[in-house]
N, CA, C and O atoms as a GROMACS GRO file, in nm:
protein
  444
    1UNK      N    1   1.654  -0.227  -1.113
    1UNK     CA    2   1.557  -0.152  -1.035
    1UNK      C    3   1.432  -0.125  -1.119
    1UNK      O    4   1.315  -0.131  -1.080
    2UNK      N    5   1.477  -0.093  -1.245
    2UNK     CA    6   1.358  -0.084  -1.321
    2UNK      C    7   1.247  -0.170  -1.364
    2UNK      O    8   1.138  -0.127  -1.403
    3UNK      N    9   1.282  -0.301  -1.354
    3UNK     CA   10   1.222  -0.438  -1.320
    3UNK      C   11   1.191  -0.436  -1.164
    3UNK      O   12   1.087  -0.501  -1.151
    4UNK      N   13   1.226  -0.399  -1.065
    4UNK     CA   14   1.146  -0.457  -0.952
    4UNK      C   15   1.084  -0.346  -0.962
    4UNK      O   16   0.982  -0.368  -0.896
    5UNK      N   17   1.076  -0.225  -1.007
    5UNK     CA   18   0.959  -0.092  -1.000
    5UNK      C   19   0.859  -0.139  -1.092
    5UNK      O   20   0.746  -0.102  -1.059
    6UNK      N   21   0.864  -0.213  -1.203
    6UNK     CA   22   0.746  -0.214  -1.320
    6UNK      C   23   0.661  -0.332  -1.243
    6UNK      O   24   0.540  -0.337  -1.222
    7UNK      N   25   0.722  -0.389  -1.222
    7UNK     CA   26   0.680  -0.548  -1.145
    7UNK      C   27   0.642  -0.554  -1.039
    7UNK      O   28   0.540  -0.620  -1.019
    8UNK      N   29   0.709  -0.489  -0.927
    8UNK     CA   30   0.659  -0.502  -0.790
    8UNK      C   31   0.592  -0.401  -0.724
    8UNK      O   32   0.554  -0.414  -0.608
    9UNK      N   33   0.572  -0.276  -0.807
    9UNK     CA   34   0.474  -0.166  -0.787
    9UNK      C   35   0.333  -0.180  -0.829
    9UNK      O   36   0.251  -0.093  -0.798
   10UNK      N   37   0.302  -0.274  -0.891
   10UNK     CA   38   0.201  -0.282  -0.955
   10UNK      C   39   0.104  -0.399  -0.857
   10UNK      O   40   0.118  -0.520  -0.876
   11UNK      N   41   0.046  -0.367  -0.796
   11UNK     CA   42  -0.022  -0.412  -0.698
   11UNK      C   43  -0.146  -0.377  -0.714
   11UNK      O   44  -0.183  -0.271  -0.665
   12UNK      N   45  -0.236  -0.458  -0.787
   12UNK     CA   46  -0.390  -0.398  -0.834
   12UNK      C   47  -0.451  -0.364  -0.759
   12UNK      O   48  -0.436  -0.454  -0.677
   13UNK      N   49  -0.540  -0.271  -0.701
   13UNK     CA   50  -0.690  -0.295  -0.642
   13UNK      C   51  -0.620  -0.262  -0.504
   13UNK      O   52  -0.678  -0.170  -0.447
   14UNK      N   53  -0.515  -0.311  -0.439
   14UNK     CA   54  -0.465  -0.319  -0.284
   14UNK      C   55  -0.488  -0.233  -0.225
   14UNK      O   56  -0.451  -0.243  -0.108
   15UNK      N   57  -0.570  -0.083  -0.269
   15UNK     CA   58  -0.629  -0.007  -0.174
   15UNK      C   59  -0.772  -0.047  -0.165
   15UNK      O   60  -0.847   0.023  -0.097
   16UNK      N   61  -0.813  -0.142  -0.220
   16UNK     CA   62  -0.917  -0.204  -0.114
   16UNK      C   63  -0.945  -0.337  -0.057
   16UNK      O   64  -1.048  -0.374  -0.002
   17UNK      N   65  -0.843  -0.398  -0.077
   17UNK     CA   66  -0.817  -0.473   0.033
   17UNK      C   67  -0.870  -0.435   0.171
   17UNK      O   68  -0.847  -0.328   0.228
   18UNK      N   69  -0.963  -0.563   0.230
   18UNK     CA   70  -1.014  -0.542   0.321
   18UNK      C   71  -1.005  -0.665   0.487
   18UNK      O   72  -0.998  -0.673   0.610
   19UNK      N   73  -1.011  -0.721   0.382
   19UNK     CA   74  -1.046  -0.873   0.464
   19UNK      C   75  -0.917  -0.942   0.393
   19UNK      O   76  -0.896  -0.959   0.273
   20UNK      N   77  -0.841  -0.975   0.501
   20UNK     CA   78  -0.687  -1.023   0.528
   20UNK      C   79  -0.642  -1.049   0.667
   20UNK      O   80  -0.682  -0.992   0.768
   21UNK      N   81  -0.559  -1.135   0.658
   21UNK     CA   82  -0.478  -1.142   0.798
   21UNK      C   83  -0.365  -1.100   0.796
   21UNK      O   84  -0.313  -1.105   0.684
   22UNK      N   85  -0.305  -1.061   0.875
   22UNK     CA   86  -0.219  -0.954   0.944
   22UNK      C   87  -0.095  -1.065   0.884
   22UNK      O   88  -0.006  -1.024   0.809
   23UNK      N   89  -0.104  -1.212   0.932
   23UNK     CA   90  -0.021  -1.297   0.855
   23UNK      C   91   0.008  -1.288   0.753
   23UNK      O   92   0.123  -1.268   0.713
   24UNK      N   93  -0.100  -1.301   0.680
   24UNK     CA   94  -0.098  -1.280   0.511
   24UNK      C   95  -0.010  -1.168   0.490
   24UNK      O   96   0.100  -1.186   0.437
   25UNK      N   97  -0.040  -1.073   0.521
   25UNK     CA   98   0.006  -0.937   0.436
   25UNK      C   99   0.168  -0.978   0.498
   25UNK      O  100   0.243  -0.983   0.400
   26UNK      N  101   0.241  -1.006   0.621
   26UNK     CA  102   0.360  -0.993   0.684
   26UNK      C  103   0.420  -1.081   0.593
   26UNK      O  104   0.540  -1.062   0.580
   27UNK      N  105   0.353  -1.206   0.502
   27UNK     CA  106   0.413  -1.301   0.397
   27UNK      C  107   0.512  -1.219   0.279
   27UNK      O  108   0.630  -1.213   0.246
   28UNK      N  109   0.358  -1.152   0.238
   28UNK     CA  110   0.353  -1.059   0.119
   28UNK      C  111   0.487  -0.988   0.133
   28UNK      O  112   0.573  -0.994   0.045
   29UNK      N  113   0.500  -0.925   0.237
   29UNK     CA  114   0.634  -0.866   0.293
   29UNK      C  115   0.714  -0.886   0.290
   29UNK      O  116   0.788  -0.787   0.294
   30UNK      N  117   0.771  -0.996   0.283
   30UNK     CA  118   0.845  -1.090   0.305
   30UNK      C  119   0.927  -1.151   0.200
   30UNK      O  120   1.047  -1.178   0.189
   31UNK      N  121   0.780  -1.168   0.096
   31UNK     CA  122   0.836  -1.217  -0.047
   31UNK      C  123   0.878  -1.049  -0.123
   31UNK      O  124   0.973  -1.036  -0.200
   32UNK      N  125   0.796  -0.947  -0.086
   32UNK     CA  126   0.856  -0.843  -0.165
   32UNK      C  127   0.963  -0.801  -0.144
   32UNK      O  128   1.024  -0.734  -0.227
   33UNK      N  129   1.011  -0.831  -0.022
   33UNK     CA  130   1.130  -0.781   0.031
   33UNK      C  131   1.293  -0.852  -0.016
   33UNK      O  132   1.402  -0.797  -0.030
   34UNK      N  133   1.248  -1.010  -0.032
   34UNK     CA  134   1.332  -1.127  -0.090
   34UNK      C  135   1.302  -1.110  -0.254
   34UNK      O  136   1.368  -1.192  -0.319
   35UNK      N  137   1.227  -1.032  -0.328
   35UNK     CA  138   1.256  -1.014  -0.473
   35UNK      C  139   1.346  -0.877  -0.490
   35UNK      O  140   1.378  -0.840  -0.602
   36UNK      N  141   1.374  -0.824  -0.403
   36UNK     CA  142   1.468  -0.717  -0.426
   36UNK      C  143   1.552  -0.711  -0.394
   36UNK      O  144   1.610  -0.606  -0.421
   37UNK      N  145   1.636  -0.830  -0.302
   37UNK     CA  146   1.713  -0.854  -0.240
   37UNK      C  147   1.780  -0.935  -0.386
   37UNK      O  148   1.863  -0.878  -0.457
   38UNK      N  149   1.740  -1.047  -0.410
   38UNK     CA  150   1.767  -1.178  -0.538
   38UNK      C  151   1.761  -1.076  -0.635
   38UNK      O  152   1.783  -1.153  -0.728
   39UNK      N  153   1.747  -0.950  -0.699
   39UNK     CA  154   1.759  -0.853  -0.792
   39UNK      C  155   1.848  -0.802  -0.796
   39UNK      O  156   1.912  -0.769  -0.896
   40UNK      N  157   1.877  -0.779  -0.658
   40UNK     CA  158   1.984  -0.743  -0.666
   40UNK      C  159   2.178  -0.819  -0.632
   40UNK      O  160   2.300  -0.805  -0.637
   41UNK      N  161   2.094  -0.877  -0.608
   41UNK     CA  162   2.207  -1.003  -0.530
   41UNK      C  163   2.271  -1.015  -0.410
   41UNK      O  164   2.378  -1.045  -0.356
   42UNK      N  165   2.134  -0.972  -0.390
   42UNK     CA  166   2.209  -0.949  -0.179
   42UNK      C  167   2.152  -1.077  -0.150
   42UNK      O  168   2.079  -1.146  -0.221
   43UNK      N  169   2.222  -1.112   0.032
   43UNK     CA  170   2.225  -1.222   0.051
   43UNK      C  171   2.046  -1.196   0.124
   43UNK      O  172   1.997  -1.084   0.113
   44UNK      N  173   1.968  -1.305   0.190
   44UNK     CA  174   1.849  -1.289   0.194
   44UNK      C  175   1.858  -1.248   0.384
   44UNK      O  176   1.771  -1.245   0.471
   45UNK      N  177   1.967  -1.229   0.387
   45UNK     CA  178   1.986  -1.199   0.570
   45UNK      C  179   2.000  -1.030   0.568
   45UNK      O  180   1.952  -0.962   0.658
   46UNK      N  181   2.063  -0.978   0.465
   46UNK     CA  182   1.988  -0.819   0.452
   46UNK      C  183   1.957  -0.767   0.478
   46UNK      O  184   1.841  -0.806   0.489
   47UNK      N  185   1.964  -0.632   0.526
   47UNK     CA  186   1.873  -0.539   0.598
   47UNK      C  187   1.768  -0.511   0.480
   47UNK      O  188   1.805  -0.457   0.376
   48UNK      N  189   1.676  -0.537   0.495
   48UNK     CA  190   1.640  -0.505   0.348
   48UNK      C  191   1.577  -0.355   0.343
   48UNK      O  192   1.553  -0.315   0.229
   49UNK      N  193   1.543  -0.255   0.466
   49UNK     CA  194   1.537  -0.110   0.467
   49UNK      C  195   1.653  -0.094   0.418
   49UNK      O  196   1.644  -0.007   0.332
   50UNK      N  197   1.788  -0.141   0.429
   50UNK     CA  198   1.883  -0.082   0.401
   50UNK      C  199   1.858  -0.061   0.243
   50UNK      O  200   1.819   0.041   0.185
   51UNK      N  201   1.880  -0.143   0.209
   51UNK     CA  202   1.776  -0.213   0.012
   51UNK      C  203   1.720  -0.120  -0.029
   51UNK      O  204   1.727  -0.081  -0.145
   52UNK      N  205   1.667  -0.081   0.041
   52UNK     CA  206   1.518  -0.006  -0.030
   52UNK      C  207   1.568   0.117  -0.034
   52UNK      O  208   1.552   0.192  -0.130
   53UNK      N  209   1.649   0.154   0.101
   53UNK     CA  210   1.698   0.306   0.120
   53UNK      C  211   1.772   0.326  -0.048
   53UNK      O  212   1.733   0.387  -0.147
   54UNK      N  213   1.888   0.248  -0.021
   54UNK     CA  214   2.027   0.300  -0.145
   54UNK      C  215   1.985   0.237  -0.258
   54UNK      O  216   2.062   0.224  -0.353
   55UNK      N  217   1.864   0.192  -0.261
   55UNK     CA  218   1.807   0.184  -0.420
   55UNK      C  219   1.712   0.284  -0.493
   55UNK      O  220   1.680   0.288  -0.612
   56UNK      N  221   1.668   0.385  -0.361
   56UNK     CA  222   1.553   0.442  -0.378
   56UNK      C  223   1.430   0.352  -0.416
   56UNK      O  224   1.381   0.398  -0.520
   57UNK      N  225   1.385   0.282  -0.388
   57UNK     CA  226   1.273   0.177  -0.402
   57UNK      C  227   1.157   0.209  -0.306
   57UNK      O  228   1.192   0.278  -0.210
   58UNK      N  229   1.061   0.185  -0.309
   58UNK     CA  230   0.944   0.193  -0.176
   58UNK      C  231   0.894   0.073  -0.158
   58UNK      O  232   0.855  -0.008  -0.243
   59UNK      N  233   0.896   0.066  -0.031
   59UNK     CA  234   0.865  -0.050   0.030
   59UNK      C  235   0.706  -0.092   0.032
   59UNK      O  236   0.618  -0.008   0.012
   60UNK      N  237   0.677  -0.225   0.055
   60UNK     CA  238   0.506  -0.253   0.057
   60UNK      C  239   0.434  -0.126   0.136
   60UNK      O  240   0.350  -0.052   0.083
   61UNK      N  241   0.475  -0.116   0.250
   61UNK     CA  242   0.440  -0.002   0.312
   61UNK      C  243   0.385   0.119   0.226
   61UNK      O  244   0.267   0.150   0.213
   62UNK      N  245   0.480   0.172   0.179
   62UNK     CA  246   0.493   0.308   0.090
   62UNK      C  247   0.408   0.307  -0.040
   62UNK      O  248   0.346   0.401  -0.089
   63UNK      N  249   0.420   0.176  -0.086
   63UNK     CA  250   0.339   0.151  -0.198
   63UNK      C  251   0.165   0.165  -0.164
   63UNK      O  252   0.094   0.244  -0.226
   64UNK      N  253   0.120   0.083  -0.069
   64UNK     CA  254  -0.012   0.065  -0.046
   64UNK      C  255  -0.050   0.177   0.039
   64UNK      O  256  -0.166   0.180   0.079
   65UNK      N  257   0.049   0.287   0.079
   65UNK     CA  258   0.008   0.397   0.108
   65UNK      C  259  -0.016   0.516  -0.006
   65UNK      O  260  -0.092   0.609   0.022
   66UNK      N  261   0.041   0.510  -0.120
   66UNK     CA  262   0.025   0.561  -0.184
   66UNK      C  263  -0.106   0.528  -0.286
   66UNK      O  264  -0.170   0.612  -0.348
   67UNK      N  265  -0.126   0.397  -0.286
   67UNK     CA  266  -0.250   0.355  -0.401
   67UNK      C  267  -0.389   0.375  -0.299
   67UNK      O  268  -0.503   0.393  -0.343
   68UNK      N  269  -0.346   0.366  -0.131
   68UNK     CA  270  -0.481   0.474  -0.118
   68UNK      C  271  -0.473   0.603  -0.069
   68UNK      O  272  -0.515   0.630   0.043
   69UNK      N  273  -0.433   0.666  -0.127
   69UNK     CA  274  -0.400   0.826  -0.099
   69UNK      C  275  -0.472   0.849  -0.316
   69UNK      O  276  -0.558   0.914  -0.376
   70UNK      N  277  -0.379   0.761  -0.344
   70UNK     CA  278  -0.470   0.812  -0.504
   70UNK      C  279  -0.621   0.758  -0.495
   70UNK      O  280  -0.705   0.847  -0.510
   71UNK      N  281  -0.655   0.671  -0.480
   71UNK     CA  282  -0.807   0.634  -0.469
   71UNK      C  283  -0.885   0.706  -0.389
   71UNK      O  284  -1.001   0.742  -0.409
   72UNK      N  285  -0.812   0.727  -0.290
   72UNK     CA  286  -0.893   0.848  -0.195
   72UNK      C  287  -0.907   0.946  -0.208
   72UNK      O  288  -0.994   1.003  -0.142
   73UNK      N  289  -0.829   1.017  -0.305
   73UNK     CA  290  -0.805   1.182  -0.411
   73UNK      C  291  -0.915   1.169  -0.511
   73UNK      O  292  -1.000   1.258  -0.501
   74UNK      N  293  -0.936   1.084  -0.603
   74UNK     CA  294  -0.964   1.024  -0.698
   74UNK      C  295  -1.156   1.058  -0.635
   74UNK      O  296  -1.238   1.139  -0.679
   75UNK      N  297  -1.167   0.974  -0.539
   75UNK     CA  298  -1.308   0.924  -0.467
   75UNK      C  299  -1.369   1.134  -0.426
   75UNK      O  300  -1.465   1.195  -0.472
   76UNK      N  301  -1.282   1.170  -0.348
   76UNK     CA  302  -1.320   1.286  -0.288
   76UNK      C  303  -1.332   1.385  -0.402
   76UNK      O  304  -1.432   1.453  -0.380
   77UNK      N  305  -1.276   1.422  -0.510
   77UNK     CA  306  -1.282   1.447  -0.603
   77UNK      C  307  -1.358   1.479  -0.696
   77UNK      O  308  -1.362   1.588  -0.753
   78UNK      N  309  -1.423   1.385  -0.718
   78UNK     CA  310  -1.478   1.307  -0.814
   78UNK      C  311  -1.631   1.425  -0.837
   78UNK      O  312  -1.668   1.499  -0.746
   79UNK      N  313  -1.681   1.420  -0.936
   79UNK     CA  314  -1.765   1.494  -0.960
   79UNK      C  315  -1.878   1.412  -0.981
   79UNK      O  316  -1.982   1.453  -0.931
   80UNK      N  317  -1.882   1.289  -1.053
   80UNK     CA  318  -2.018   1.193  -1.053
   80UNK      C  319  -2.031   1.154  -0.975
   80UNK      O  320  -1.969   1.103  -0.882
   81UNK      N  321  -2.189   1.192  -1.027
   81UNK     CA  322  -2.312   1.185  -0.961
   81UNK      C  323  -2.308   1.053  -0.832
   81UNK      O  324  -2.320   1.070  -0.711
   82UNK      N  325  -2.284   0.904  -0.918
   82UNK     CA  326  -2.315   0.791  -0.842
   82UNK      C  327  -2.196   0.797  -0.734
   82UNK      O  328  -2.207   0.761  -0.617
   83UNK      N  329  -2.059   0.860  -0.808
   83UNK     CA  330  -1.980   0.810  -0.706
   83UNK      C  331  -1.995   0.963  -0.550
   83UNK      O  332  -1.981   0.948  -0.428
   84UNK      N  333  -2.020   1.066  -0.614
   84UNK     CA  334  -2.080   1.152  -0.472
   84UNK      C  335  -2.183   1.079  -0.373
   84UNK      O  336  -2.187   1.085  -0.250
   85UNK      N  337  -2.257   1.015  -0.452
   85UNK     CA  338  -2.381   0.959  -0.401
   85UNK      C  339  -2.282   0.891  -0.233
   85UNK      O  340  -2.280   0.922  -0.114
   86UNK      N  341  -2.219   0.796  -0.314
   86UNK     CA  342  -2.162   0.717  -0.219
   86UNK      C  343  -2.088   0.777  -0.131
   86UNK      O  344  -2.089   0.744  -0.012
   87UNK      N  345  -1.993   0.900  -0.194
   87UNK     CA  346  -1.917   0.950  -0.080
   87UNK      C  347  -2.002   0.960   0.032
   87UNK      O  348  -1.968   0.915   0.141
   88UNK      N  349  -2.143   1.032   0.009
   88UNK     CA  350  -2.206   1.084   0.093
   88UNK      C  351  -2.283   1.026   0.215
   88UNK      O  352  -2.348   1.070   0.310
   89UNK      N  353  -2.244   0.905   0.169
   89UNK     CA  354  -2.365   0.786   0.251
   89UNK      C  355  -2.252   0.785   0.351
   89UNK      O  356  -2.134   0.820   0.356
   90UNK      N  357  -2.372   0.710   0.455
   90UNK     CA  358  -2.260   0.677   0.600
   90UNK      C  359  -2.137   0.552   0.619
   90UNK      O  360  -2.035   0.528   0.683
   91UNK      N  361  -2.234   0.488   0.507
   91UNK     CA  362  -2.143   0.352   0.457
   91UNK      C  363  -2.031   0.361   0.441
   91UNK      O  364  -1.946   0.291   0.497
   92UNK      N  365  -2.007   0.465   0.347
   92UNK     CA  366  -1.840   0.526   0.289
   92UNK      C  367  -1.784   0.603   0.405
   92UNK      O  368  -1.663   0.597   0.429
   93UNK      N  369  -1.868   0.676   0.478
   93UNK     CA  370  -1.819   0.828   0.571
   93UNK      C  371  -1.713   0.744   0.693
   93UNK      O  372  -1.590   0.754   0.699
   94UNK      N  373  -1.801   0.666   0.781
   94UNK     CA  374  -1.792   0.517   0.873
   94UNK      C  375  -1.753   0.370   0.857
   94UNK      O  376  -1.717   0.296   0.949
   95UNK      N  377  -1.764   0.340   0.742
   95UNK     CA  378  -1.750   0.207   0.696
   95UNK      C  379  -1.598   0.140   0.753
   95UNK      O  380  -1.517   0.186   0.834
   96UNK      N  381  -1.598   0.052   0.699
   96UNK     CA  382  -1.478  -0.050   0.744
   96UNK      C  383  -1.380   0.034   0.626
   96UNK      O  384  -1.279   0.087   0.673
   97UNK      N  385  -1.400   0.049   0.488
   97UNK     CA  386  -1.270   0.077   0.396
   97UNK      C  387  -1.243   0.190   0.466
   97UNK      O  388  -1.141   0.179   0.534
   98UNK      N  389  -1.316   0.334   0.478
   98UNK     CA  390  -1.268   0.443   0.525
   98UNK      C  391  -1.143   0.462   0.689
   98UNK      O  392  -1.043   0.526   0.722
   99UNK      N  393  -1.224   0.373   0.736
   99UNK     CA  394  -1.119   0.321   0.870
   99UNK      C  395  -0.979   0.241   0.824
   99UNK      O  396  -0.862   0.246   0.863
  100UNK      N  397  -1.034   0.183   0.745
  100UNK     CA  398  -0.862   0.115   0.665
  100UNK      C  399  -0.766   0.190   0.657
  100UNK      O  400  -0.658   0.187   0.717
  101UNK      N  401  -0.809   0.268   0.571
  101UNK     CA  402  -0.761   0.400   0.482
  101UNK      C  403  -0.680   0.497   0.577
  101UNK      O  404  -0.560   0.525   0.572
  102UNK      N  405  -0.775   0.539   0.664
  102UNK     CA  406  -0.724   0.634   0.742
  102UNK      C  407  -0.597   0.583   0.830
  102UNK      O  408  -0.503   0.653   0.866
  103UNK      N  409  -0.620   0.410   0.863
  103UNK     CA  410  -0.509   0.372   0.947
  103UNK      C  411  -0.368   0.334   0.881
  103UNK      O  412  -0.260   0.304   0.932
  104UNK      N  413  -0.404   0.343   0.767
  104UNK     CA  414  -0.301   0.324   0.614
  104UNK      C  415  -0.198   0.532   0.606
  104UNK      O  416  -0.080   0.567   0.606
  105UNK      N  417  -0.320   0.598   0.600
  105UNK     CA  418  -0.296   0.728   0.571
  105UNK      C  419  -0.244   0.785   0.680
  105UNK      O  420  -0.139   0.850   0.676
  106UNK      N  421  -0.304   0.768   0.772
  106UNK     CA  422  -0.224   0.782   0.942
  106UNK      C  423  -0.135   0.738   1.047
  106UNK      O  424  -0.169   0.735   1.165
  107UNK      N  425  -0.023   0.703   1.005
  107UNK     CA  426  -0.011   0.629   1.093
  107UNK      C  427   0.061   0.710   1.221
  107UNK      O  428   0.141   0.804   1.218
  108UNK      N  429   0.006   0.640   1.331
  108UNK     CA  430   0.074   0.734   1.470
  108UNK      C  431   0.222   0.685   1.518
  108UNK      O  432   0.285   0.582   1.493
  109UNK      N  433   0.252   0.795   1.594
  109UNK     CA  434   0.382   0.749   1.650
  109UNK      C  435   0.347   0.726   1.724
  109UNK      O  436   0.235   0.771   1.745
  110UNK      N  437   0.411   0.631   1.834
  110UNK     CA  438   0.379   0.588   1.976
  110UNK      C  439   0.565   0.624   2.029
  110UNK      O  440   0.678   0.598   1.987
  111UNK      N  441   0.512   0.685   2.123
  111UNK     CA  442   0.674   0.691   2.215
  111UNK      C  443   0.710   0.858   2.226
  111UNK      O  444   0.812   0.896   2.282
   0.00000   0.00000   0.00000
């Protein structure tokens, strides 16, 4: 576990990820989900929530919710000058990342 946490947590930059397909990322998923499975030696038919549950592990999900919840702490935060500048603009307030973010940070229930 301590190998798929040093290794598969480490996902650079992925809170700003912007421009992707919905494909892409469901890949990504896919393969993160089949390196913890082969770590552990489960077969690749797996529940792999189950995986994640009784390993305590976080899933892609959990991960890229968390790296923008810190960037977004980090950003709001922040006391310089250049980076207030930006908070302040409409670019950042409205923009495409802030809408990311929020649909990353929010997610709704339906039902």
């Amino acid at each position: 576990m301590e190998l798929f946490r040093s290794h598969c947590y480490s996902i650079y930059c992925n809170s700003l990820w912007l421009r992707y397909k919905v494909a892409t990322l469901n890949r990504l998923k896919v393969c993160h989900n089949d390196i913890l499975k082969r770590l552990l030696g489960l077969p690749r038919w797996c529940s792999s929530s189950l995986a994640f549950a009784r390993n305590g592990a976080n899933n892609l999900d959990v991960i890229r919710g968390h790296s923008v919840f810190s960037l977004r702490s980090r950003v709001e935060l922040s006391t310089n000058s250049i980076i207030t500048s930006v908070r302040q603009s409409s670019a950042y307030v409205y923009g495409p990342i802030q809408q990311r973010w929020l649909g990353l940070l929010f997610v709704q229930n339906v039902g």
